[in-house]
N, C-alpha and C positions, 0 to 999 in steps of 0.2 A: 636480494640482501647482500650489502656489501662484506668481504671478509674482515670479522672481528678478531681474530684468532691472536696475535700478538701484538707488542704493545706499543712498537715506534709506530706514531702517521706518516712516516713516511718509508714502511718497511716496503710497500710496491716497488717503489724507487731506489731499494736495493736490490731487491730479487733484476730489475731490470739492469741496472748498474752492472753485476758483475756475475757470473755463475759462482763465483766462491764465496760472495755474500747470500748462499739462499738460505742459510741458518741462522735464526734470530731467537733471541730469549723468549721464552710463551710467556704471556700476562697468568696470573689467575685463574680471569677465566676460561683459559685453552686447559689449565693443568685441572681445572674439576672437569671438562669434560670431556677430557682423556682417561682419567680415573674413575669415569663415570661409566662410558663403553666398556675400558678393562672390567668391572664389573657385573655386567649386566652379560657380559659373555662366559663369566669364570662358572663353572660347572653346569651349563645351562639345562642341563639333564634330569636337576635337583630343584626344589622350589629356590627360590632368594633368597638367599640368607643374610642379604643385607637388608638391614631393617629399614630404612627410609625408600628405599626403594621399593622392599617389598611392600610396606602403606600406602605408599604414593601409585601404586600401579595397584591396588584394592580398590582405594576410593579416588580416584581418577575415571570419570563418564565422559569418553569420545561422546557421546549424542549431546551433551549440553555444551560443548565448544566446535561445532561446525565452522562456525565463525573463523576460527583457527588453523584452516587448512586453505589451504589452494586451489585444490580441488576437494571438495568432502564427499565425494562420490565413493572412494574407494576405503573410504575408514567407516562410512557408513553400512557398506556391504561387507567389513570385514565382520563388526560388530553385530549387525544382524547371523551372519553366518554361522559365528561361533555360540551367539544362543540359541539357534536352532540346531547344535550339535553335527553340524553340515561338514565342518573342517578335518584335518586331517587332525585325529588325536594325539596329543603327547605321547611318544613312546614309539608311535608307529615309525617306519621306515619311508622318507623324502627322497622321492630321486628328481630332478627336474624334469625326466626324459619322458612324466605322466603326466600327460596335460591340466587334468582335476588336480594333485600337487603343483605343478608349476602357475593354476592362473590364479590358487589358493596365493601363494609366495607374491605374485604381482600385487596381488591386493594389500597383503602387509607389505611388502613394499612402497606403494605406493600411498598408501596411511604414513610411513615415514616419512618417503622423500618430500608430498606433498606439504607437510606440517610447514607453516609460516615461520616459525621460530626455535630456537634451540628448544626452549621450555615447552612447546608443543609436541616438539618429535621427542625429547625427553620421557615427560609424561605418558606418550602417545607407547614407545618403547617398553614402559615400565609395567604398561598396562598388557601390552603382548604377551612380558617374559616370561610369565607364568600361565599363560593360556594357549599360546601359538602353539604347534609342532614346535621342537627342538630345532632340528634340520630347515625349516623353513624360516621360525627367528632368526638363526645363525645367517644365513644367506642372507634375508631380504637388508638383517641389520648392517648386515657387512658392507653391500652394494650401497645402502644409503647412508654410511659414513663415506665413502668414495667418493657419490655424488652429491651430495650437499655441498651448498657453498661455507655454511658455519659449521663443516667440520673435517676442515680442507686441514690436512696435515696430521691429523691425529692416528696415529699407527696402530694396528689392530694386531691381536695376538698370534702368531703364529698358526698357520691352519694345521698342522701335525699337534700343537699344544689344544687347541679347540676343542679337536675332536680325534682322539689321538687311533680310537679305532679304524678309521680308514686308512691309517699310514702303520700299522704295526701287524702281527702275524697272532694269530689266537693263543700260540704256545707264551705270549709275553705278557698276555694279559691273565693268564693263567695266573703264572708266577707271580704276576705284578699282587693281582688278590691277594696270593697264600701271605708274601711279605705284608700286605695290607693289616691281614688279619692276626700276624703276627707283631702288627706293629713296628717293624724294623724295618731298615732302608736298606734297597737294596740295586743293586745294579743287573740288567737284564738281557745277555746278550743274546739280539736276534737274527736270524741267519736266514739268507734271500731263498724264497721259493727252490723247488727242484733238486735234483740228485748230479752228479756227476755224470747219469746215463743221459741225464737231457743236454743235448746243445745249448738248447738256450737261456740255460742257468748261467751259462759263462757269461752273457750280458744281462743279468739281471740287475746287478749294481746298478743300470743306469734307469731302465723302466720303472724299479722300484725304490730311489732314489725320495729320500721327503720332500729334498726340494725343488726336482725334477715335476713332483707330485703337485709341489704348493706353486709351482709356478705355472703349471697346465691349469691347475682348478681359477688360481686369480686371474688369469689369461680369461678367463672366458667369465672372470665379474668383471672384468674392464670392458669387454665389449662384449655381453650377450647377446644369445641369436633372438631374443624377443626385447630388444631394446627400442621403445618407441622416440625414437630422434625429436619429432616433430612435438608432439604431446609434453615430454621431459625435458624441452629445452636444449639438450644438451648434445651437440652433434659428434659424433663418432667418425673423424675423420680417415678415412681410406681403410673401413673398417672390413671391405670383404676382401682388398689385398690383406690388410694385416693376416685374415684367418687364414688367408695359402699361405703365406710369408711363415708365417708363424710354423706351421704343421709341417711346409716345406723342410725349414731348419732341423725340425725334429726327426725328420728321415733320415737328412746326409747327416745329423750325427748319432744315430742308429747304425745307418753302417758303417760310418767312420768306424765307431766303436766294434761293431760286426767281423772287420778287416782285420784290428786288433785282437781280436780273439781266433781268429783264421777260420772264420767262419762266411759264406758268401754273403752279398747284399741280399736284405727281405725282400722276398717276392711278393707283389700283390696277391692278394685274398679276390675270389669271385664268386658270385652268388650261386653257381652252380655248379660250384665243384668242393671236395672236402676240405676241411681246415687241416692238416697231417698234424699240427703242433698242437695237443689240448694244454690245458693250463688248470692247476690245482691255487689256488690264492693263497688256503692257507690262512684265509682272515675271517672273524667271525663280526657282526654287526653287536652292537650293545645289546638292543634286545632285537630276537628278530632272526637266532641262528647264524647257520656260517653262509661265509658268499658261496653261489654254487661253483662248481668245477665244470669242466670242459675235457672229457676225454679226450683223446688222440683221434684225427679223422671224422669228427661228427660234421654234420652237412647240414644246410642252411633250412629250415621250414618255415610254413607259413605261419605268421601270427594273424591274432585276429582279426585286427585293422591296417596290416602289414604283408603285404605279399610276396615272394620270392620273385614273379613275374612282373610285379608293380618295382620293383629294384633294378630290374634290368631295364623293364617299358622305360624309368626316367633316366638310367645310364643312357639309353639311345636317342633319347630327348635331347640332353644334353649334349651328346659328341654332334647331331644333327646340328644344334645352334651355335657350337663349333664348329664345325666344318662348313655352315654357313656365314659363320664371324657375326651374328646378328641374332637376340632373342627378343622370342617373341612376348607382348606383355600380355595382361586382362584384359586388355580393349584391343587387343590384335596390332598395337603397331609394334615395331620393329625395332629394335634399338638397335646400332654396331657393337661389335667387341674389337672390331678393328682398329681399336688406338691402345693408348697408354692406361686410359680407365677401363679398357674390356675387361682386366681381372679383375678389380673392384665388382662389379657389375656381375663376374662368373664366378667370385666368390661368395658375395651374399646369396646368391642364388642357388648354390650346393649344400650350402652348410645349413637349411635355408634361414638367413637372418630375416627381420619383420620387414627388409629393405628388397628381398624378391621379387621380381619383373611378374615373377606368375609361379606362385607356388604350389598349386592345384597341377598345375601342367607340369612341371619341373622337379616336384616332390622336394623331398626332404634326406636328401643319398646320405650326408652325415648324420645327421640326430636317427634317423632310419636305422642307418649301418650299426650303430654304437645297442640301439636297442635289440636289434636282432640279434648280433652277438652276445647280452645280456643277458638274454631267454633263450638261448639256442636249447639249450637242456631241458626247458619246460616251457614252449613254444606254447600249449594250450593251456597251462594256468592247469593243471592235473594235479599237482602235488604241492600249488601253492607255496612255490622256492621265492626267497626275497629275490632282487634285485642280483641284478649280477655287475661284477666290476666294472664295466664298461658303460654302466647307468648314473656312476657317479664322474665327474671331470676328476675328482682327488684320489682316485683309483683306478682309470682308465689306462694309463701306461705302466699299470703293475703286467698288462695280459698282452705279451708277445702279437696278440691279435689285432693290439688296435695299431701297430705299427704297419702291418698287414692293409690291413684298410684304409689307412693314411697313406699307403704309397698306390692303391690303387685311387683314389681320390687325386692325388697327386700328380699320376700319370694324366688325366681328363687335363688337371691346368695348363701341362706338358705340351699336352694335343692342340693348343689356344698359343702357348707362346712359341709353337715350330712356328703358327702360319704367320707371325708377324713378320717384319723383312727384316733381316741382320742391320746391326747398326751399322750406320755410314762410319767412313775414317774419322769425320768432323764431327760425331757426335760421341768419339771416344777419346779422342785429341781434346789440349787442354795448350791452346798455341804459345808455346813460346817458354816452356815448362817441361823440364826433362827430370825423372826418375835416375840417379848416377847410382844408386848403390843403397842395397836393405840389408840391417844386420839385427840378427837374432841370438837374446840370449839361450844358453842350454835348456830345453825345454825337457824339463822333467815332471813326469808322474808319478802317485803313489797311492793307498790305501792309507786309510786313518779311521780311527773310532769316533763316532760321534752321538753324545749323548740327548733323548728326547726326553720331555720331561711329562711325566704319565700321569699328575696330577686329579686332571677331570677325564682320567679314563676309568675311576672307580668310584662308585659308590660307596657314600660315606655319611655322617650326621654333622652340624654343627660343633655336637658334643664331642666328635672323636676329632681326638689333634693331627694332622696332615703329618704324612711319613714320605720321608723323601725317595720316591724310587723312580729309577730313570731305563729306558732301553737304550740299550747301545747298539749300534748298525756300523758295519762295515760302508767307508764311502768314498768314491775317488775324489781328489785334490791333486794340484801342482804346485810345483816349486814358483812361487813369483817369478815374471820375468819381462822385459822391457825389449820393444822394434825401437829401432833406430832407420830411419828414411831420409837419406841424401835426395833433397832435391836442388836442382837449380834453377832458375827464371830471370825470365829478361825481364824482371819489373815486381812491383812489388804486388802482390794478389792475395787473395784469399781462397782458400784450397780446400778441399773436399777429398778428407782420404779413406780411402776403404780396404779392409783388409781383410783374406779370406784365404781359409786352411781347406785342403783335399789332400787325399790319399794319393800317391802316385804309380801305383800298381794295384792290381784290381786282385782278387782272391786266386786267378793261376799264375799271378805274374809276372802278368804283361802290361807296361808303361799306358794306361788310362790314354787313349787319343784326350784335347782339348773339347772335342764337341760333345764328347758323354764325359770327360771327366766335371763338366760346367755344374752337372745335376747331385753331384758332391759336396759343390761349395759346400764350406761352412763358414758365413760370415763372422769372424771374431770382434770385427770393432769398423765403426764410422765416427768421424768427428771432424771439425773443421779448426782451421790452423791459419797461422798468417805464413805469407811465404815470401819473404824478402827476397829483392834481386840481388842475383847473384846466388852464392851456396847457403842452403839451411838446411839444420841440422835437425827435422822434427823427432822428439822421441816422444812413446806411448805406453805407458806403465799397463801388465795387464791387468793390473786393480783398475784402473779408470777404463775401461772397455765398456763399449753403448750397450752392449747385449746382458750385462749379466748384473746380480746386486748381490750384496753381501748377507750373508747367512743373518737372519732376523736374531735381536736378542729374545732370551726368554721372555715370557711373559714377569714371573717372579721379580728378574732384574729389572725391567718395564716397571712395572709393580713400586717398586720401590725408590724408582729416579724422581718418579711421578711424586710421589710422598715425601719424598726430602726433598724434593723443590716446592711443594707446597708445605713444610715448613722452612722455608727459608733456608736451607743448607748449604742445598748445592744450586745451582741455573738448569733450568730442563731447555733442550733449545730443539726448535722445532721449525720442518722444513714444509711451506704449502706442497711442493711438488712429491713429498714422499711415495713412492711406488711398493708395494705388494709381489706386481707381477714384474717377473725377469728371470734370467738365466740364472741358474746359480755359480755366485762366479768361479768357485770350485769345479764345475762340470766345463770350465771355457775349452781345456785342449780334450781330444780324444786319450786313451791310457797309454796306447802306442804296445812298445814290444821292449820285455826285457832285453834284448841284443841292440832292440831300435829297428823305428820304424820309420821309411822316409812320406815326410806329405812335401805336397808343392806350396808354399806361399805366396801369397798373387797381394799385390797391392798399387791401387790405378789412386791417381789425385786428378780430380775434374776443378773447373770453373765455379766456386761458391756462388758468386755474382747470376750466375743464369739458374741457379736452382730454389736459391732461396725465396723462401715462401709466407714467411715470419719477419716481422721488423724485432724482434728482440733481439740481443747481442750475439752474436756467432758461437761464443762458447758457452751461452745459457745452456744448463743439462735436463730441461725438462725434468728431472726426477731420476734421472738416470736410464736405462734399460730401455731406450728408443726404439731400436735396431729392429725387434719382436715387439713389443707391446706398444707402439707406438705415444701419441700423446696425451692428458688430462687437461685439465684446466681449462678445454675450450680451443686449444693449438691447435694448430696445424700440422702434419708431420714437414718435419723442419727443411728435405729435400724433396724437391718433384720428380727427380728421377727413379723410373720402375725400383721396387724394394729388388733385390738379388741384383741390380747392374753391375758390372755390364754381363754376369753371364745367367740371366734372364731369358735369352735368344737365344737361338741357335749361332754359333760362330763360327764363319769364315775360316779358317785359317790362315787365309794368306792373305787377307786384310782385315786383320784384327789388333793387331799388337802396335802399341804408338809409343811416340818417347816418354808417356806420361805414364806408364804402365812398367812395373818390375814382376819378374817371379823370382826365387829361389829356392832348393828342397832345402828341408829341415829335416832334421832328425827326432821323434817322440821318443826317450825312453821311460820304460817305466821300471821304479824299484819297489821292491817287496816294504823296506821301511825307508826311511829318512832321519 
């Protein structure tokens, strides 16, 4: 189906034209069905209280429109399902990490995405809203507004506004109620996990973070590990580098942030030895009690279908087909890891996405890992505890554990990219193209309140009028600020520049060597540039950075742009490429150190011309947020070169550094206010 979504024929030919033309006025019928989703997602927890929807999703029968799907295999199977009482009930608790939930969700899932037409998946929706699980609507609807092609652009609410219990502390919902029931508005302030006795309360600002949270949980509806490529049409390109790239990032700025608080880099987590750090959350589910806790020192057990020894048997699977640069598939042949796609290839195969070489033999080390820390507390289902934080993606980096496990994961990709060879001079050279001078503005830090808006996190009636109460969080921000990059060239080219922060002493002191400070980076921005002969002057605002996107508006405000442009008020204007997942661009520097802290700044420009992979126009912004969440629409990720180059390798030192390449230290400070 071609996209209908807005109203020039020839809006293609703008998006392709220019990256500053990707917003275009919505017709109609983009603003009903934007207004439509907004609804069908607003208190999902409650029946429907929109009345054409809730009629239209009574007397709507999926079995008399077969006709109207794509495949009707799985609207078929949902429908049979739910009247044989088979599915996972409203109210109950969805994690995806339980197979019976997660292949419930594919099947509404795929009743969506399948639907031939907006009015089928419409329909198809309405019929769900009030029979699916909560958690399971929520999900499948989200992913196939994502992947549809007729509803390419339409922004979804906020995942902390959704579902606001995954992202807030029991003591706020507490409050939130009593205001409730007092009917007055109220503001809520809530304060991160732990005590001053714990270390790692000092970095909780960033693991429990909303949008630290909304960007990890969308991260993984843009590329699920159960994404059938082939089946969905829809290919997911360099989608098991994005998972290490992705997670990667999330470590070096773990201990960036780590350094900042003068605390050492996380040590991997191992399956046979104690966790020392437990973890209280602190959060309770809607219904369904509180998440469990994690004492201090508790040690890994078996689960049922999960084994302490079956975690290690596929750790050593896996560093074997490492250390052989070659794994092995279901038919026994062979693949290499020894090129530029071996982490593609060792990424799908950890995490394990539906794209694993062999997942019987290889296991499942992430989705494994995330669950056995879940249940560590009630390994045998004894006391019947929900789900633990690490079971959901929008709570997993609330628990100091999963950073834990992400750098032992991380380490294995480590083990893969020693054995490749250092790059050559000519593969880091950019001939004829000199770096003369980077300047940085004052890079400041601070703390700032920021309000969530708690709407659908209580229960309420049609009858009772909505009372405005919000939670406020403490969360870090920076001062705006702009790189400036002297280059010069013998000709006029196109450039590829990339830019990346680390720390420049390590937690006793001592000046990071280049070949372990590499596993720090923290990419801030990639984009491409025209590079005149002779001097030019690039400068890079850090609003415009690939990695990160701007704090979602409310739903509320959403809500309402929606509705005065469908009456004629104002223009609602809307972007195909809109992204969900990304950094937030608030979290782009680490906090640094009240006095200041020094990082290195590294910034190499390559040859555009030999990377590009994409005929659209060089500064097309796919949606923004490239860097980490790579591409939608069917793209390509827009360079060929390894995601982290050039310090992906191991580096030389004494032939590594080319005229195309600058460092300089910077200073992070951070102040109390602004």
């Amino acid at each position: 189906m071609k996209w209908q979504l807005v109203t020039f024929l020839g809006v293609a030919l703008c998006y392709l034209a220019s990256a500053k033309l990707s917003e275009v006025p919505a017709d109609k019928e983009f603003l009903v069905r934007q207004r439509e989703v907004l609804r069908l997602l607003n208190k999902v927890h409650e029946p429907n209280r929109f009345k054409e929807q809730a009629e239209l999703g009574r007397s709507y029968d999926p079995t008399a429109h077969f006709s109207k799907y794509k495949n009707a295999v799985p609207v078929k199977r949902m429908v049979k399902e739910y009247m044989a009482g088979h599915m996972l009930p409203r109210g109950a608790i969805f994690t995806l990490f339980n197979n019976k939930h997660r292949e419930e969700m594919i099947t509404v899932f795929e009743s969506f995405f399948f639907a031939e037409d907006w009015d089928t998946f419409y329909r198809t929706a309405c019929w769900a809203r009030d029979r699916v699980n909560e958690g399971q609507f929520i999900y499948a609807l989200s992913l196939a507004v994502l992947h549809r092609e007729d509803t390419r652009g339409i922004v979804l609410p906020p995942a902390y506004e959704i579902y606001p219990h995954l992202f807030v502390n029991s003591e706020v919902i507490h409050a939130a109620y009593k205001a409730k029931m007092r009917q007055e508005p109220a503001v809520v302030r809530m304060n991160f996990t732990g005590t001053i006795r714990n270390p790692e309360q000092r970095v909780a600002y960033l693991g429990e973070d909303v949008g630290m949270n909304s960007h990890h949980s969308h991260w993984h509806m843009d590329f699920p590990f159960w994404w059938k490529q082939e089946e969905y049409g829809v290919h997911k390109d360099r989608k098991g580098e994005l998972f290490y790239y992705m997670h990667h990032q999330l470590i070096a700025r773990f201990d960036a942030e780590r350094l900042s608080n003068d605390l050492p880099i996380v040590e991997p987590l191992y399956w046979d030895e104690k966790i020392v750090d437990g973890f209280y959350p602190q959060t309770t589910y809607r219904v369904g009690g509180e998440f469990p806790a994690r004492p201090d020192n508790f040690e890994f057990h078996d689960l049922e279908h999960i084994k302490v020894k079956d975690m290690m048997d596929y750790t050593r699977r896996i560093r074997e087909a490492i250390s052989q640069q070659a794994v092995v598939t279901r038919t026994g042949e062979m693949v290499s890891l020894n090129n530029t796609q071996g982490i593609d290839i060792l990424g799908c195969m950890v995490e394990p996405s539906h794209d694993s070489k062999h997942p019987e033999y290889y296991g499942a080390l992430h989705n494994y890992g995330h669950i056995m820390l879940g249940q560590i507390t009630d390994p045998k289902g004894k006391f019947n505890m929900p789900p633990g934080v690490m079971e959901h993606f929008e709570t997993a980096t609330r628990d100091p554990a999963f950073f834990r496990l992400h750098k032992y994961i991380d380490n294995l990709f480590k083990l893969h990219k020693d054995l490749l060879p250092h790059y050559t001079m000519e593969e880091l050279g950019f001939n004829g193209v000199t770096i003369q001078d980077l300047t940085v503005d004052d890079l400041v830090t601070y703390f700032e309140d920021f309000d969530i808006d708690m709407l659908n996190a209580l229960d309420d009636t049609a009858e009772l009028q909505d009372v405005d109460i919000k939670a406020r969080v403490r969360r870090l921000n920076h001062k705006p600020f702009s790189v400036q990059v002297t280059v010069n060239s013998e000709r006029d080219a196109m450039a590829v520049v990339r830019i990346f922060l680390a720390p420049k002493y390590d937690w006793f002191g001592q000046e990071i060597p280049i070949n372990e400070k590499r596993l720090y980076m923290i990419e801030i921005d990639k984009f491409v540039t025209k590079v005149n002969k002779g001097t030019t002057v690039v400068q890079r605002k850090s609003s415009e950075s690939s990695v990160t996107i701007p704090d979602r508006e409310t739903t509320k405000v959403l809500t309402k742009r929606v509705e005065e442009a469908l009456q004629g008020k104002t223009t609602y204007m809307v972007n195909k490429d809109v992204r969900h997942c990304g950094y937030p661009d608030r979290l782009l520097l680490p906090k640094g150190k009240k006095d200041g802290m020094i990082f290195t700044m590294y910034v190499i420009v390559t040859d555009y011309e030999t990377e590009k992979v994409n005929d659209l126009p060089y500064d097309y912004e796919y949606g923004g947020a490239i860097s980490y969440c790579g591409t939608l629409a069917g793209h390509k990720y827009p360079v060929n070169k390894p995601m982290g180059f050039p310090f992906d390798r191991q580096i030389d030192g004494d032939n590594f550094c080319t005229p195309n390449m600058f460092q300089k230290d910077v200073i992070i400070t951070f102040k109390d206010t602004i």
